[in-house]
C-alpha positions in Angstrom: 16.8 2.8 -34.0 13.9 5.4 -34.5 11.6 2.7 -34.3 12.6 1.5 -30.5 13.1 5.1 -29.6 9.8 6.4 -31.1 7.9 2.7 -28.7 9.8 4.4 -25.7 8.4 7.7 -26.1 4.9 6.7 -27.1 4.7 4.5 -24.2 6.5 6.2 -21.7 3.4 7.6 -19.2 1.8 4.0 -19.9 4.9 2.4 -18.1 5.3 4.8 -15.6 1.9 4.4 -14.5 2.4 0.2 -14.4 5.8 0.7 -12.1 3.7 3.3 -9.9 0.7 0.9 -9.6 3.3 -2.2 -9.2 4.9 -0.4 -6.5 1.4 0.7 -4.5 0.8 -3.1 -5.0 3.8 -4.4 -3.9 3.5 -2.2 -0.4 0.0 -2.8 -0.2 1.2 -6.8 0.1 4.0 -6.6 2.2 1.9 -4.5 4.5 -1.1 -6.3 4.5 -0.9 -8.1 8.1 -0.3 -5.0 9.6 -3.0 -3.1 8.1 -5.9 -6.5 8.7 -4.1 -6.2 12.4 -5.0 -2.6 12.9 -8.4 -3.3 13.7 -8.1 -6.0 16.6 -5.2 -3.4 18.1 -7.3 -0.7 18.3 -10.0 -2.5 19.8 -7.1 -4.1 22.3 -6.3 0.3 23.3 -10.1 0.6 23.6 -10.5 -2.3 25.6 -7.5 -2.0 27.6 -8.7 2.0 28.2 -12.0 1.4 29.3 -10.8 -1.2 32.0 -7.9 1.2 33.6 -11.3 3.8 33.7 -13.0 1.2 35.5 -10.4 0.7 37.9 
């Protein structure tokens, strides 16, 4: 029993820091079309800005 408890608490910021980075990962990838769209919307405002200016 000391053995398992003495692996938890030895390795306890090592697996803290893999569920933190498997979270950031995990958001990062659901997220990812919104975040590669962000560019062609913002481009889309500017566009669709500069025309109303024009008008």
């Amino acid at each position: 029993m000391k053995k398992i408890k003495d692996f938890f608490h030895d390795n306890n910021d090592i697996m803290l820091a893999i569920i933190i980075i498997g979270i950031a990962v995990g958001v990062i990838f659901w997220r990812m079309t919104e975040i590669l769209d962000y560019p062609e919307k913002m481009a889309g405002q500017s566009t669709q800005t500069q025309t109303e200016a024009n008008e």
